[in-house]
N, C-alpha and C positions, 0 to 999 in steps of 0.2 A: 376485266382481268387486271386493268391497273389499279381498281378500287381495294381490290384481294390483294395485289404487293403490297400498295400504300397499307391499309388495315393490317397486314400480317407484318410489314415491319413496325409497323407504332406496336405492336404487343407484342412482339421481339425488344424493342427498344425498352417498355416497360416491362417487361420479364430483366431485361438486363439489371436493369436501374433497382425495383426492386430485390434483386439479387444482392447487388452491393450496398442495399440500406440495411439489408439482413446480413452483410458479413460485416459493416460496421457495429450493427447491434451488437453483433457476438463478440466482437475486439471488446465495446467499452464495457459489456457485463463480464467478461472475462479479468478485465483490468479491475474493474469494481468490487466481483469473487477475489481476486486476491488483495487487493487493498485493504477490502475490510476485514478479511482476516489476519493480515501483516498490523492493519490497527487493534486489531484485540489484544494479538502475539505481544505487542509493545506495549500497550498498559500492563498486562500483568510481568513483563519484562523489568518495565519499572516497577513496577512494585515490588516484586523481588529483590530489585537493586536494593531497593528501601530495608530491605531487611538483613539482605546478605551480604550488602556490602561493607569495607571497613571505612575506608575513606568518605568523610564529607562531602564530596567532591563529587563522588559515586552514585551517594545518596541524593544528590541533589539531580544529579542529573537524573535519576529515576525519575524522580518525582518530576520534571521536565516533561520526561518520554509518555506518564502517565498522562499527565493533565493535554498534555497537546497532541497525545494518539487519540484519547477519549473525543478533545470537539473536533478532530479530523473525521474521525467516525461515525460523528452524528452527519456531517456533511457528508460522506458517503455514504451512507444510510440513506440520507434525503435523493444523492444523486440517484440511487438504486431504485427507490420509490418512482422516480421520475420519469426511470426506463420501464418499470411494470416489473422490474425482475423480484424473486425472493432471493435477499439476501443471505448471509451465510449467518451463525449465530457463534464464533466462535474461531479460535484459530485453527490453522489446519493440522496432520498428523508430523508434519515433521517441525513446525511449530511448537505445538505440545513436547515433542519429543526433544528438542534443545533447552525449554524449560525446565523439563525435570529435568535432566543432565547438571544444568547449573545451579536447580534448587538443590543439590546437593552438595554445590562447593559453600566455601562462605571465606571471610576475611582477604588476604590479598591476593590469594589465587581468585576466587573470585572478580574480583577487581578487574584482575589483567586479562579472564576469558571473556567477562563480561564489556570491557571495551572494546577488544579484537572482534568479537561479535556486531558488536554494534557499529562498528565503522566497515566490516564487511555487508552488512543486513542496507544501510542507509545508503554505500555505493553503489546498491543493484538496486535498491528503490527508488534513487533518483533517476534511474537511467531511462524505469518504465515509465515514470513519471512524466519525465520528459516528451518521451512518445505521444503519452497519451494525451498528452496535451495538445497535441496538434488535431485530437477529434472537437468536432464542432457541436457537441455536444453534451449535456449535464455533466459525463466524465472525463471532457478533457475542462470541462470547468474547474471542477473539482480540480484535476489534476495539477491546474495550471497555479492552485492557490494555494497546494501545500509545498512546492518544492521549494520558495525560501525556510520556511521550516525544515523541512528535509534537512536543507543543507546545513541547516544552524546544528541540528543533531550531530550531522557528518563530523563538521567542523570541532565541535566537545568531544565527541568520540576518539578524535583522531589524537586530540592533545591529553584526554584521559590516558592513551595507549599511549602515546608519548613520556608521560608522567609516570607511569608505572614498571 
């Protein structure tokens, strides 16, 4: 009788345990599904800058957004590979849908949604950011390595919208 408690709580205990290695899975591919798709969203963001913006300034920082959402996303690409999960191949639908929205302004309008954009988009991506960083795993690795970057965006953003 006490070898049946003992046995029946060790596979209680491991029913537990992998219970919450499977709800961790599902936080970091979760975080991962949208990262990679907030990094796509942001290369072609920038690159849009690159075309639609007026100012210098604009343009540069596209080109910012683009080059350092691309190698974010090769490392989240890799983190993704590492969990087994399939990756997303693109940004998501309301992603697309603020794209077109602004491939449709240009000059200083432009400008001004395009930086209010991006200083709200980098405050709510540092925030998960943050989080996920406290998982012990390829996505809070990840995580933990782009939020100076992050923040360098924040930071441009905020005084782009400032300037304008």
């Amino acid at each position: 009788m006490n070898r049946m408690l003992v046995s029946l709580g060790t596979v209680i205990f491991i029913a537990i345990s992998l219970a919450n290695v499977s709800a961790k899975d599902k936080q970091s591919e979760a975080f991962l599904k949208k990262a990679i798709e907030g990094n796509f969203a942001e290369v072609s963001m920038g690159e849009l800058a690159q075309q639609n913006g007026q100012s210098d300034a604009i343009k540069s920082f596209g080109r910012m957004l683009s080059t350092d959402h691309a190698a974010a996303n090769q490392k989240a690409l890799n983190a993704a590979q590492g969990l087994g999960m399939d990756p997303p191949s693109g940004p998501n639908a309301k992603q697309k849908a603020d794209h077109d929205k602004m491939a449709k302004m240009s000059g200083a309008s432009f400008d001004k949604m395009f930086a209010t954009h991006m200083v709200a988009d980098h405050q709510k991506d540092i925030v998960e950011y943050k989080k996920a960083s406290k998982s012990k795993d390829a996505a809070g690795e990840y995580a933990s390595g782009q939020i100076d970057a992050l923040q360098k965006h924040l930071d441009t953003a905020k005084s782009l919208k400032a300037g304008s």
